[in-house]
N, C-alpha and C positions, 0 to 999 in steps of 0.2 A: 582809538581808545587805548589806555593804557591798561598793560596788563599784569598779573602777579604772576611772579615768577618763586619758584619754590627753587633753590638755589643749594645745594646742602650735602654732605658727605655721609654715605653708608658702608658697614662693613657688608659683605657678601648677604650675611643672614639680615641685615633691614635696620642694623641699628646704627641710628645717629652718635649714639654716645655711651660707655660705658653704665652702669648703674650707679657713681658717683659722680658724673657727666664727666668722665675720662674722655679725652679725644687723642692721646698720645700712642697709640695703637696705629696708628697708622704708616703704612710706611711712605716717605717722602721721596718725591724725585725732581731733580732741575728742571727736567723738559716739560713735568707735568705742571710746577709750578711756575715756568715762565710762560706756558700758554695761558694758562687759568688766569695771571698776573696780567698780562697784557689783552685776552680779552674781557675780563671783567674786575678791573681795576679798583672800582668802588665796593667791590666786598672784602678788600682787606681793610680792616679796622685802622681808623685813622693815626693813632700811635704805633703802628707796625709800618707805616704805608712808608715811610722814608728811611728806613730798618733794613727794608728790601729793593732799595730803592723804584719807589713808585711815586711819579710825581707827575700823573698823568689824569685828564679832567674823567668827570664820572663821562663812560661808554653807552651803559646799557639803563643803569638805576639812577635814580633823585632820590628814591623814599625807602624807607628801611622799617620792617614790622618784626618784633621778634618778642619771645616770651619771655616769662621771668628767666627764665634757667638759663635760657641766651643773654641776657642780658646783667646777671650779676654776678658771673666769672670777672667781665671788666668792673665791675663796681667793687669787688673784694680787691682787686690791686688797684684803686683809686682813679677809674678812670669813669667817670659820671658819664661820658658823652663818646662809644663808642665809636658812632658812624657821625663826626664832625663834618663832614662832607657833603650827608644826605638828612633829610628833612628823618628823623627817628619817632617811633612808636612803641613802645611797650605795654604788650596785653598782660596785664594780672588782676586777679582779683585779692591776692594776697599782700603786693605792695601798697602801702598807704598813702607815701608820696615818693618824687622825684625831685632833688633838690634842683637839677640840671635846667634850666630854662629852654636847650636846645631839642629835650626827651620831654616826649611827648607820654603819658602815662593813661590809658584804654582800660578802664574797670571793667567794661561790659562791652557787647554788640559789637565783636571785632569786625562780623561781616556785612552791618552798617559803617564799620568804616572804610572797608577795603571798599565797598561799593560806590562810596562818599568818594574816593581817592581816585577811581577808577574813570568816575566822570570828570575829575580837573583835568589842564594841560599840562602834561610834563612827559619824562622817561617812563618805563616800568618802575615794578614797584618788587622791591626785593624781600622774599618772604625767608628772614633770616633760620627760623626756629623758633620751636621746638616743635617736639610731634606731637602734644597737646594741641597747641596752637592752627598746628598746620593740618591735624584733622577736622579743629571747629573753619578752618576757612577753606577746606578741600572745596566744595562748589565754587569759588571762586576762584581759584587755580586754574591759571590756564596753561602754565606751560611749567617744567619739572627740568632741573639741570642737575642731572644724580651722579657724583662722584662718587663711584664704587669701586671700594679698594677690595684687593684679595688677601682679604683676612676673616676671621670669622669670631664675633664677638661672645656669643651664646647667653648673653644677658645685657642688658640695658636700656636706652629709650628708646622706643621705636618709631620708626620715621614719619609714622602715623598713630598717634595713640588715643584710638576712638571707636565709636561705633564699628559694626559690620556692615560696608556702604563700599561694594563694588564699584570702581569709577571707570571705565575705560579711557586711555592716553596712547596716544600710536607714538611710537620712536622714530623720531626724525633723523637724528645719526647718533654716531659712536666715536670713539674714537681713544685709542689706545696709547697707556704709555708704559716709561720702559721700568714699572716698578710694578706691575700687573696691574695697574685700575683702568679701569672705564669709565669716563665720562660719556653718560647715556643725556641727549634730545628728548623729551617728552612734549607733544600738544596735544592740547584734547578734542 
């Protein structure tokens, strides 16, 4: 069965993204980006992919879920169809349409759909953002790939933004690079 994979960068204290969804906080490093690049190829966004040169088939994911706020950074610089590559979904209840034929637009029941997705054949299924989103489909998370950089945001999105719903996830590995982040393993 396929599974969702929560796939996403925090600063030390839990946030995904500044409070105006800033992600330039971050410090960046070659070795961390040519691992993450070469094992999980299909999460860079398909106008970036030959940028850095990545011209490599999807690995791990087919399918991309991501929320408004993931998904209309690429729509304010003109890119209607961020994950060209992989079958895309956008959970909102505030966008009205998708002009994109290839985006797929989710008003309601994300976790009838992840469950829908979950019983086809294909890859995993890449659960892009945001922590709105990724708190309504936490029970269906089955694994957690947390790039944790050493920085400390003190305000913004959180990597989870929902209920108080304790989940337990055991940490499969780590693995360190040379800018201080962690890429932590999670399954539940």
């Amino acid at each position: 069965m396929r599974k969702l994979v929560y796939y996403i960068a925090t600063s030390i204290d839990g946030y995904i993204a500044g409070p105006n969804g800033e992600v330039d906080f971050y410090p960046l490093a070659d070795d961390m980006a040519a691992h993450l690049n070469a094992d999980y190829p299909e999460t860079i966004p398909t106008h970036i992919r030959a940028q850095v040169g990545i011209d490599a088939p999807n690995q791990r994911f087919d399918t991309v879920i991501m929320g408004r706020g993931s998904y209309e950074p690429g729509l304010a610089a003109g890119v209607t169809s961020p994950y060209a590559h992989l079958r895309q979904y956008v959970v909102s209840t505030t966008i009205k349409s998708i002009d994109d034929p290839a985006v797929e637009l989710v008003p309601e029941d994300p976790l009838g759909l992840v469950r829908r997705l979950k019983q086809e054949d294909g890859q995993d299924i890449y659960l892009c953002g945001g922590g709105n989103l990724a708190a309504q489909l936490l029970p269906e998370i089955d694994e957690m790939i947390v790039k944790c950089y050493p920085v400390v945001a003190g305000a913004g999105i959180s990597a989870f933004d929902g209920e108080f719903r304790p989940t337990a996830f055991s940490l499969t590995g780590t693995q360190t690079f040379s800018n201080g982040a962690v890429v932590m393993h999670y399954s539940r």
